[in-house]
C-alpha positions in Angstrom: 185.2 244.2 -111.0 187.3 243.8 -113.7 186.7 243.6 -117.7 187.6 240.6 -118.4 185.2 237.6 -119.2 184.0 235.1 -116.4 184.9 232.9 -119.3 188.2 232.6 -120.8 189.9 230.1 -122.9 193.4 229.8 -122.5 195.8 227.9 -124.9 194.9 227.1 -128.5 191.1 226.8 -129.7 192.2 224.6 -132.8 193.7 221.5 -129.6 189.7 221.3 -128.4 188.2 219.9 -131.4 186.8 217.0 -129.3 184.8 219.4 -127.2 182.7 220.9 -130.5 180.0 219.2 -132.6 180.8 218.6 -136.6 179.1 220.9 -138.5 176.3 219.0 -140.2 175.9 218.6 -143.5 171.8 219.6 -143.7 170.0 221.4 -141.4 167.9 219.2 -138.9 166.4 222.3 -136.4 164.3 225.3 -137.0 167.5 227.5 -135.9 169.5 225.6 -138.4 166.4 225.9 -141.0 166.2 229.8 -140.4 170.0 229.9 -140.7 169.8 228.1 -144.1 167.6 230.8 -145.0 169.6 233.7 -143.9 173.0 232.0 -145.5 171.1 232.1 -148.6 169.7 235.1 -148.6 172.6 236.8 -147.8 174.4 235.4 -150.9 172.6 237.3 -154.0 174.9 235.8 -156.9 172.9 232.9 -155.6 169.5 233.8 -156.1 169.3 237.1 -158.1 170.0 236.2 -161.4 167.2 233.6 -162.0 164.4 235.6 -160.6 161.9 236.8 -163.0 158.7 238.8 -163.0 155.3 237.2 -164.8 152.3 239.7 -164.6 150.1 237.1 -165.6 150.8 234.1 -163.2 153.1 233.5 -160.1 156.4 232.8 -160.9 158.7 230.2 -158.7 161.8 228.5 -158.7 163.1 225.3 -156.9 166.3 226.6 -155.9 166.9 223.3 -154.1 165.6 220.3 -153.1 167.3 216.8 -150.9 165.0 214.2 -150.9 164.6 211.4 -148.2 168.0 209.6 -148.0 167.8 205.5 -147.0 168.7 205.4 -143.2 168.5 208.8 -143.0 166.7 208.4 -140.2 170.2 208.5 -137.7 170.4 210.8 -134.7 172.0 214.4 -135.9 170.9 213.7 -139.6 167.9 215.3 -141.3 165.6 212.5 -141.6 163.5 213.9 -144.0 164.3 215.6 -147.2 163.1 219.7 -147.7 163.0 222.1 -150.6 164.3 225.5 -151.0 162.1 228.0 -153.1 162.2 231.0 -154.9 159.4 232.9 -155.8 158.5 236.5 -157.4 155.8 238.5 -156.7 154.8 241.3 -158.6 152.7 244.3 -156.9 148.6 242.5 -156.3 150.1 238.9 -156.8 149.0 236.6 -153.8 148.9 233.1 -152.8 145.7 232.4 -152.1 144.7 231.2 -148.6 146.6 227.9 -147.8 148.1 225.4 -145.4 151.6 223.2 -146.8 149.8 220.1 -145.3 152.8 217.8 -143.4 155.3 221.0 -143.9 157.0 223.3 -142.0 158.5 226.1 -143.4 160.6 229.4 -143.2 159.5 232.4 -145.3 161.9 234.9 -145.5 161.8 238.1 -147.8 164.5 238.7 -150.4 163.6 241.7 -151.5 160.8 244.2 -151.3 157.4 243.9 -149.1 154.9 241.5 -148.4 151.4 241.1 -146.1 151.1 237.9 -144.4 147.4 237.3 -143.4 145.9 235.3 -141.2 143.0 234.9 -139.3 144.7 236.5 -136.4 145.3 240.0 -138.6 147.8 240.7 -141.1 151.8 241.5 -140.6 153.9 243.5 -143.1 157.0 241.9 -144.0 159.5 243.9 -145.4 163.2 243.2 -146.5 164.6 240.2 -144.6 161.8 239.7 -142.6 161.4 235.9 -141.7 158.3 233.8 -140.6 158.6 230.3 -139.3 155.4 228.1 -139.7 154.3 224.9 -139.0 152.1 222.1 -140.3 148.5 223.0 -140.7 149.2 226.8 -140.4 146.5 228.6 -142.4 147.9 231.8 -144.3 147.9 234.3 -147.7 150.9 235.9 -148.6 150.3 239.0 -151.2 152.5 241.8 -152.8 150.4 244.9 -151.5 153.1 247.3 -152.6 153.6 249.3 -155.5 156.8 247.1 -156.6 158.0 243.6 -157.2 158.9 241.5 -154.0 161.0 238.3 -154.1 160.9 235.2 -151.0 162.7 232.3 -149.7 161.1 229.3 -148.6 162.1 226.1 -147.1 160.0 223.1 -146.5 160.4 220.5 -144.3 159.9 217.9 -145.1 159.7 218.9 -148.8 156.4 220.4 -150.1 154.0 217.8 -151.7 150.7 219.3 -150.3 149.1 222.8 -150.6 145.9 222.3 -149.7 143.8 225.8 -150.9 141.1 227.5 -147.9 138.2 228.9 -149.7 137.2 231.4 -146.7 139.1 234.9 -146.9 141.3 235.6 -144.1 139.7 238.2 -141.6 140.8 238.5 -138.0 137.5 237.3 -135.9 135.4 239.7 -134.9 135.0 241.0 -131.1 132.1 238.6 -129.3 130.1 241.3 -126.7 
């Protein structure tokens, strides 16, 4: 056996452009979503200087948002439009149990620690930790640490519903 690839390309990668998909201009799968995320994430000139930290309510910023364009609704364009926020949470802050309604989102962490809860348990995420939800998921997102957090999030379509749970998430009890 030898080490070389069972693939190779011979010639000149730039003389196949026929063969690869453009690049599209908005995301339109959850990969793409997730990557969107990640992108900016990974760019903190982006995102770092307009956090801030409120003690007394939770602080968020539409980073940014592309409505519904007319006829949008072509194969390999995003049909609908989504929102990209950024939000602060300073140690004991949480969310509240909620749904986003019609949404689906990406969570990802920025900086610090979060607990996800559900009635399934709860999940620590730390430092670029991502969830991916979709419509109708039921969750609370809280700062249980002992220092500030910051997340990502990206609707799609764009957040107009956050419908609030009253019941406190628990994970269900063992039937015997």
């Amino acid at each position: 056996m030898n080490s070389y690839s069972d693939l190779q390309i011979a010639g000149d990668l730039l003389e196949v452009q026929h063969l690869l998909r453009p690049a599209r201009e908005h995301p339109a799968t959850v990969a793409e979503f997730a990557g969107l995320a990640r992108s900016i994430a990974g760019d903190r000139s982006r995102w770092a200087p307009l956090v801030q930290y409120d003690a007394t309510t939770r602080w968020y910023h539409r980073l940014l948002s592309f409505p519904q364009a007319p006829g949008s609704d072509r194969a390999g364009e995003t049909p609908l439009g989504y929102d990209v926020w950024l939000l602060s949470w300073v140690p004991g802050q949480g969310s509240g149990l909620h749904d986003h309604g019609l949404s689906s989102g990406v969570l990802t962490v920025l900086e610090g620690e979060l607990t996800e809860r559900t009635d399934r348990g709860k999940r620590t995420l730390g430092h670029g930790a991502q969830r991916v939800f979709a419509p109708g998921y039921v969750h609370e997102v809280v700062n249980d640490s002992l220092e500030p957090a910051v997340s990502l999030h990206i609707y799609y379509p764009g957040l107009t519903d956050m419908p609030m749970h009253s019941a406190q998430c628990t994970p269900a009890a063992a039937t015997v």
